[in-house]
C-alpha positions as CSV (number, residue, x, y, z in Angstrom):
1,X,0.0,0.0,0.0
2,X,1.2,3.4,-0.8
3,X,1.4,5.9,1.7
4,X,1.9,9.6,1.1
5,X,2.9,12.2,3.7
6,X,2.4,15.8,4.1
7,X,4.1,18.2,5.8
8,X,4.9,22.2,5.9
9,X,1.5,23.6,7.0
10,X,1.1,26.0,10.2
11,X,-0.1,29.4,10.9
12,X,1.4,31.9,8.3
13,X,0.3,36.1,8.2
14,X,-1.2,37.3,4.5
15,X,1.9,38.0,2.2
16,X,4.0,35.1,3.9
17,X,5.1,32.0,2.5
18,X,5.4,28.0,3.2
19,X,6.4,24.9,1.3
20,X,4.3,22.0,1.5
21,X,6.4,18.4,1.3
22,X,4.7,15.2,-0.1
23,X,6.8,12.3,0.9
24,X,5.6,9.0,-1.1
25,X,6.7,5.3,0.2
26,X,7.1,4.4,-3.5
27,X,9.0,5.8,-6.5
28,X,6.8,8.5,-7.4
29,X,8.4,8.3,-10.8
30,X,5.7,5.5,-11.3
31,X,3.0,8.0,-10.7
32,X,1.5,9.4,-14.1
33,X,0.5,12.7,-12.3
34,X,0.7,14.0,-8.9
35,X,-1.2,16.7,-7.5
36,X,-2.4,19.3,-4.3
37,X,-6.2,19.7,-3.3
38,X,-7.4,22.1,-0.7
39,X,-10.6,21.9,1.1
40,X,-11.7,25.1,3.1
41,X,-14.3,24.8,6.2
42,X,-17.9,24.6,4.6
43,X,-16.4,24.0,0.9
44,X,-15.5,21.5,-1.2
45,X,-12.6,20.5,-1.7
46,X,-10.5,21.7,-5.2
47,X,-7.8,20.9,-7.1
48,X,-5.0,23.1,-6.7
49,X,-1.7,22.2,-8.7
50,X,-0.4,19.3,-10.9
51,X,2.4,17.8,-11.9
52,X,2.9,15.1,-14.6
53,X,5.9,12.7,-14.2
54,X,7.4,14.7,-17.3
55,X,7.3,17.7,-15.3
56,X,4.1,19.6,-17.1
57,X,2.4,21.7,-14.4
58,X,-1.7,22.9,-14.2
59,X,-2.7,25.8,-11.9
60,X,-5.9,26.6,-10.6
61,X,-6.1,30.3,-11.6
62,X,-6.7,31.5,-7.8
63,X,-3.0,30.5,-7.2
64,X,-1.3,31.0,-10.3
65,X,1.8,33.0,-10.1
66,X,2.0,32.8,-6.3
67,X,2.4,29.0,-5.8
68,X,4.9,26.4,-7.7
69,X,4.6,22.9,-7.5
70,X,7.6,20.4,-8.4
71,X,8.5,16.8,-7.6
72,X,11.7,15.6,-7.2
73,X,12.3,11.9,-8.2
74,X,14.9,11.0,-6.5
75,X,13.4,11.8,-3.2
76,X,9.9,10.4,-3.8
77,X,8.9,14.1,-2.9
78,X,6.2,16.6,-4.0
79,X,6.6,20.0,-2.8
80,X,4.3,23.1,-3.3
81,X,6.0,26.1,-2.6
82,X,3.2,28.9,-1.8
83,X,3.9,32.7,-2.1
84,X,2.2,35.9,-1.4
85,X,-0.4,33.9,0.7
86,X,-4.0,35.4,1.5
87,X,-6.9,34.4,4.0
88,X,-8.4,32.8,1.5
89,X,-5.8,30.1,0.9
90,X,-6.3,28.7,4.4
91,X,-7.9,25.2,4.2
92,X,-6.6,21.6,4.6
93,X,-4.4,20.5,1.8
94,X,-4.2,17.4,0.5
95,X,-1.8,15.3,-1.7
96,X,-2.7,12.9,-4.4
97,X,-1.2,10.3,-7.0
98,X,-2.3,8.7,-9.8
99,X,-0.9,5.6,-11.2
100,X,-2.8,4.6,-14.6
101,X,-1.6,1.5,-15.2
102,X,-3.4,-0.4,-11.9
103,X,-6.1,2.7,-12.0
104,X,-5.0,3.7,-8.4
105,X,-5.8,6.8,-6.4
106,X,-3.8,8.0,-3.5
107,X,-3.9,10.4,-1.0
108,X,-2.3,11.4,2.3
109,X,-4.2,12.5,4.9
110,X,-3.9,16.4,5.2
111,X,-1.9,19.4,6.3
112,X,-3.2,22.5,8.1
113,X,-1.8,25.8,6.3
114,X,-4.1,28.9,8.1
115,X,-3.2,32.4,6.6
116,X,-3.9,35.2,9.0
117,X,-5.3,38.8,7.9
């Protein structure tokens, strides 16, 4: 069973920055696309960033140009590197993966990032 594990959230003030980590037990290279969600009190939760095994990156427009998102291979890590960050960007974030070949869905189980005003 894969296991993915997030870190990097905590209390941050509007403006301020944080990287998220994504640690995978596997070799995430095997992972077609990996990706952040957030899900806010009351909200659903949305899709945030992407990144494709080759590198190809997706944005949801609410973060684009403040927040990158990379993987690095060799350390079967994710990060999500979040800048300029507003009160509306607090919410639970999420890591996934996506492995096509056995149709499997991952996700880890959450990291706090709140964004004071």
């Amino acid at each position: 069973q894969v296991q993915l594990v997030e870190s990097g959230g905590g209390l941050v003030q509007a403006g301020g920055s944080l990287r998220l980590s994504c640690a995978a037990s596997k070799n995430i290279f095997s992972f077609n696309s990996m990706g952040w969600y957030r899900q806010a009190p009351g909200k659903q939760r949305e899709l945030v960033a992407t990144v494709t095994k080759v590198g190809s990156t997706t944005y949801v427009d609410s973060v684009r140009g403040r927040f990158t998102v990379s993987r690095d291979n060799a350390k079967n890590t994710m990060y999500l590197q979040m800048n300029s960050l507003k009160p509306e960007d607090t919410a639970v974030y999420y890591c996934n993966a996506e492995q096509l070949i056995t149709r499997s869905d991952y996700w880890g189980q959450g990291t706090q990032v709140t964004v004071s005003s």
